[in-house]
N, C-alpha and C positions, 0 to 999 in steps of 0.2 A: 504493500500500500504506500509505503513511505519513497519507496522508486518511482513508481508509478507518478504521486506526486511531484516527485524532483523533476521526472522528465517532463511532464506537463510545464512547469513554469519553466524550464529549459528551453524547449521548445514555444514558449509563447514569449519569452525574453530575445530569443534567437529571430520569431517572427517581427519585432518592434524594436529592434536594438537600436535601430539610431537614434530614433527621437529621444528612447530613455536612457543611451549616453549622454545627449545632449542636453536635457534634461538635469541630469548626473552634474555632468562639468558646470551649468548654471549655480546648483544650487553649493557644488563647493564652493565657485567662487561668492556666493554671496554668505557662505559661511565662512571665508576667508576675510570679508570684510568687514564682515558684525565683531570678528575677533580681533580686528585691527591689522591683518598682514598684508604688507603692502612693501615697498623698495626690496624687490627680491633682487635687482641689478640695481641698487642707488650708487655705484661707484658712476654708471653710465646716464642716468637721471640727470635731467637739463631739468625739473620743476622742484621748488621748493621741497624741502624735507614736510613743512607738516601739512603738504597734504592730504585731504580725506582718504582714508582707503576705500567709502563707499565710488570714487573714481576708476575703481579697478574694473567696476562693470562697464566702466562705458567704452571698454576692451574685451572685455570677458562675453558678456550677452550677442555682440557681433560677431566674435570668433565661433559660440556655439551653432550658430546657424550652419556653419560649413560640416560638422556633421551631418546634417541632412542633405549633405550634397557629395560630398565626398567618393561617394561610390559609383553617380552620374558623370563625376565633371574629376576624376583625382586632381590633374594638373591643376587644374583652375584652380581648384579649393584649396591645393599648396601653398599656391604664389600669393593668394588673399590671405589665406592663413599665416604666412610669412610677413605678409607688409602688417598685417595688424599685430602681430607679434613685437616685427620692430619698432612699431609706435608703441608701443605697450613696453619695451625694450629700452626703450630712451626718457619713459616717460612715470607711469604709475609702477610697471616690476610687479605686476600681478602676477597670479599663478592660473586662472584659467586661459589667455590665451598660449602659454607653454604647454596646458595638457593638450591642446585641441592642436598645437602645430605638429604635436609628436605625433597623434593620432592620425591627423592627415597623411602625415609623412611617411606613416607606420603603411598606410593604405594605399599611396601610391609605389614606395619601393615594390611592396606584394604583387601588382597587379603589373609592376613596369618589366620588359626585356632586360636581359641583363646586360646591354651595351646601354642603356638608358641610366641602369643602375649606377654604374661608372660614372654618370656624371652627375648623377644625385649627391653620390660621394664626393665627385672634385667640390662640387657648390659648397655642399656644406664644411669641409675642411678651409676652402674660402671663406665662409661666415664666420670660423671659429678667427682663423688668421687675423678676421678685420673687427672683430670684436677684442679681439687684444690689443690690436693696435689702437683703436679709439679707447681703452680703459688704460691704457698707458700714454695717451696725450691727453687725458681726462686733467684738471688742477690737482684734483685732489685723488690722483691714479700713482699706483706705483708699478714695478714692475711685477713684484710677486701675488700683489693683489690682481693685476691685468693678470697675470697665469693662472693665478685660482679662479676668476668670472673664466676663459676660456677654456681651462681645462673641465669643469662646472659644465657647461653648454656643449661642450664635444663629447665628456660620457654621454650626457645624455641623450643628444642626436646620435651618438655611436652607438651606444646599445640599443637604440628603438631602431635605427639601419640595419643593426647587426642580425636583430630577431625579425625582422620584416625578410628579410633574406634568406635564414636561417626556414623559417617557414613556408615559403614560397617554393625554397627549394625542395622541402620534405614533400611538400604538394606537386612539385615536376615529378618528384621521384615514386611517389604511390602512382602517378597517372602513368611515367611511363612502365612501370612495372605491372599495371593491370590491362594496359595493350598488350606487353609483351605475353601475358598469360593469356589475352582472347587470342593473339597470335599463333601460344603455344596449343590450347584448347581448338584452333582451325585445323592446324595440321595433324593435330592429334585427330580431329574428323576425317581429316581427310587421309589420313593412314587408315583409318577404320573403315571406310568408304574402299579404299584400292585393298587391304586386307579381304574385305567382302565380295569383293570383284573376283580377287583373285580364284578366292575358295572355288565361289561358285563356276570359273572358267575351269577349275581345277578337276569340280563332279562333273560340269558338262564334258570333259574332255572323258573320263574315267564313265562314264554313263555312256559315251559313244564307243569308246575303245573296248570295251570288257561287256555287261550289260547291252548295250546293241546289239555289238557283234553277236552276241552268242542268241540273243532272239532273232536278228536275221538267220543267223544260221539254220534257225531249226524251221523257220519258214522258207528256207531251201532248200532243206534236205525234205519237207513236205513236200514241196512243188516240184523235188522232183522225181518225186517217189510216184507219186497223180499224174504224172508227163507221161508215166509207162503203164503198159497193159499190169492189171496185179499179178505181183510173185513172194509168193509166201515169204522168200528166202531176202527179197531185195525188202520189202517191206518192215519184218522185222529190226534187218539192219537201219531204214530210216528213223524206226521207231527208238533204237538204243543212239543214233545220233541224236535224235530231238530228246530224247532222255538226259542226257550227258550234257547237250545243250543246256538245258533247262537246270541242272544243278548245278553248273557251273556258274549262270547269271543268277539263280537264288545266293549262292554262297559268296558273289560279288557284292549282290545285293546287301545281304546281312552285314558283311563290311563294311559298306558306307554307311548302315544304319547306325555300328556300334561307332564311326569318327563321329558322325549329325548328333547322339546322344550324350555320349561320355567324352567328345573332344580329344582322344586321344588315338592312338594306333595309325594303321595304314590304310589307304581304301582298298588296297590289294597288293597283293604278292607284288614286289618286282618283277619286270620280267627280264631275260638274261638270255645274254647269245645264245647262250643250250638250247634257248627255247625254240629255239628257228625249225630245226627239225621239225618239233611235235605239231607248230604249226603247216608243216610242210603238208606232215603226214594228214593232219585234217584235208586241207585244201583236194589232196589226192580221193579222199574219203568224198568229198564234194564232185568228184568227176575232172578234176583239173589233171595236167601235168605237170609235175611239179623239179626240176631239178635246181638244187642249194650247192649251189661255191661258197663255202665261208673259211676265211681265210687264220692262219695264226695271226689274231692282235696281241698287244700288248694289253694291258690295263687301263680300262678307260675310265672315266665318274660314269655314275648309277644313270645319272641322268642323261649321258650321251648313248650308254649300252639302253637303257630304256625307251629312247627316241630312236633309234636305231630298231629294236624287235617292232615297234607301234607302228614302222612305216610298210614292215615287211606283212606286218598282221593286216592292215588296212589297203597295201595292194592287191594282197592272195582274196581278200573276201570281196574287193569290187570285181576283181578276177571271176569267183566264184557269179558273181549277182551278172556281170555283164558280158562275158564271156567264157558261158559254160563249155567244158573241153577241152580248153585251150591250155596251149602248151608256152608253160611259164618256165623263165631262168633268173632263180634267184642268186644275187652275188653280193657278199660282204667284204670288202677289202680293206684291207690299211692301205692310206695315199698320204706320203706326205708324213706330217703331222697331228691328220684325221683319220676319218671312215668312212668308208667310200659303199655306199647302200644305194643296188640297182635290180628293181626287178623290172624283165620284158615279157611280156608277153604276144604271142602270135594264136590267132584264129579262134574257135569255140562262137558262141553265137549266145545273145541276151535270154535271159529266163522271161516269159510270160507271164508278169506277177505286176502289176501294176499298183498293187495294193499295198508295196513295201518298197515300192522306188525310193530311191533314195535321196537328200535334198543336197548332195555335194558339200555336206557339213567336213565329212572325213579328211578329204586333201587340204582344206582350209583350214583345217587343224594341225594336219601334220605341217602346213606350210608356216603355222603360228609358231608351233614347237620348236620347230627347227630356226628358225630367225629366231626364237630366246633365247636358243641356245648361240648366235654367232655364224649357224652355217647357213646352207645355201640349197636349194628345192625345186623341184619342175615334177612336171607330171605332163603329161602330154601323149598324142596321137604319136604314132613314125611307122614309118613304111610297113606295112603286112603287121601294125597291132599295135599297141600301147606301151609307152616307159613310164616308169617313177625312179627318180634321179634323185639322189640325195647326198649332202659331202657336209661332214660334220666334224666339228674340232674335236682334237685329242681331249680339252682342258675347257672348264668353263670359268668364265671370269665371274 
């Protein structure tokens, strides 16, 4: 309750502040006069000593006003604040037009550039300079008295400088430290944003390679099992492909369910030059011809040996979809510094299956793959059939 409170007047003081500064510095100076204080600079006083001190106001009540101004107008309300200060200065030695010059002061450093501030500073090290020197051609001035009024007048402008600065700059430094955090907070979306992208290019790639294949496959190995008059013997055999199919893309399946759930593991096996064979030997199973050159490499990253078996998987199966029969020559070489992945194919003829054409997702992916990784891709027609070209660094950067 008693917070609550505090904040309340906190906030409704914060909403009216100027007027009840201004306000504020009035009624000191009028309780400054009832008490008699008055020649705060009488070393620099040109009017008699007994003066009234109720005279103080007629510096004080003028000066107040620039409070209410000071936030629209800083400079202006300085330079007013200033001259009535120095009349005040030479004259009565009040104390309300010193509070209200500081407070100006205090309000223009805050809000001014800091090449601005530089010559706030020269001025007023100026005023100090020329207030000594008049309290030391003063009659009744001495030297150490002129160094006590400017030494007096330059803390004072010095520490109200010093904290108006001090302040301003704690306030650069919270603004720019909360840009830099929406800055960091951007890129930090925008890593999450390419992080997301990724993934997801990641299952579409792994949903077409693994998952697709193995359900086209088994609607090939249907369609072509239905192309021919029935045979108990060939039938069967289509039925233990689409079987084999089918647990192979369930057991895919299940993998990428257990990375989607628990975030962790692989969405499948790697796959490895070994594997070249077994997919040979499918493709043959499919009605293709299938002959593999694969040559001694060296040791390559997972991710080039992986790019590597995905192009030879992805040519043997449109092999299979678009040119059933046909007699393919697969070749892995070391070139160079790379890996040199070429399969050709000649002749065979498209399956009648319109219902599982395909939308040319596969080459556009092996052509992504492979430009991640640095190499270089073709797929294309050529004399009596089709090539897929692929030349892949040793090393991934």
């Amino acid at each position: 309750m008693k917070e609550a409170t505090a904040d309340s007047i906190r906030g409704w003081y914060l909403a009216h502040r100027s007027p009840i500064d201004a306000l504020l510095i009035a009624g000191l100076s009028v309780v400054s006069a009832l008490l008699g204080f008055s020649g705060n600079w009488s070393v620099l006083s040109v009017l008699p000593a007994d003066v009234s001190p109720w005279w103080t106001l007629a510096t004080a009540v003028p000066a107040c006003v620039l409070v209410l101004t000071k936030h629209r107008a800083p400079w202006a309300s300085l330079i007013v604040a200033t001259v009535i200060f120095g009349v005040d200065l030479f004259t009565t030695g009040g104390l309300g037009p010193l509070v209200v010059l500081l407070d100006v002061l205090w309000t223009a450093v805050f809000v001014a550039r800091p090449s601005v501030r530089g010559r706030v500073l020269v001025a007023a090290a100026v005023g100090v300079a020329i207030i000594f020197i008049i309290a030391v051609m003063r009659p009744e001035g001495s030297a150490p008295l002129a160094l006590l009024v400017a030494v007096q007048f330059g803390a004072l402008v010095g520490t109200d400088y010093w904290w108006a600065v001090a302040v301003s700059q704690a306030h650069e430094l919270a603004e720019l430290h909360r840009q830099r955090a929406e800055e960091a907070a951007a890129v930090a979306e925008r890593d999450r944003e390419e992080a997301v992208q990724r993934e997801r290019e990641s299952m579409a790639r792994e949903l077409h390679d693994v998952v697709a294949g193995h359900v086209l496959a088994m609607a090939i190995r249907a369609e072509a099992a239905l192309s021919v008059p029935a045979d108990e013997k060939v039938d069967r055999a289509a039925l233990r492909a689409v079987r084999d199919a089918g647990l192979d893309a369930h057991s895919a399946l299940r993998s990428m369910i257990v990375v989607l759930r628990r975030g962790d593991g692989q969405l499948s096996p790697t796959p490895r030059i070994d594997d070249i064979g077994a997919l040979a030997a499918d493709a043959r199973r499919a009605g293709l011809q299938v002959d593999v050159t694969v040559a001694q490499l060296a040791a390559m990253p997972a991710a080039v040996e992986q790019a590597a078996v995905r192009i030879v998987r992805e040519a043997l199966s449109n092999c299979v979809r678009h040119a059933s029969g046909s007699h393919v020559e697969v070749r892995v070489d070391g070139v160079g510094d790379g890996v040199h992945v070429r399969v050709d194919s000649r002749g065979g003829a498209e399956l009648v299956a319109t219902s599982y054409a395909g939308g040319g997702w596969g080459l556009s992916m092996l052509a992504e793959r492979v430009d991640a990784l640095g190499g270089r891709f073709s797929a294309g027609p050529r004399p009596g059939g089709w090539r897929v070209d692929a030349r892949l660094p040793a090393a991934v950067s």
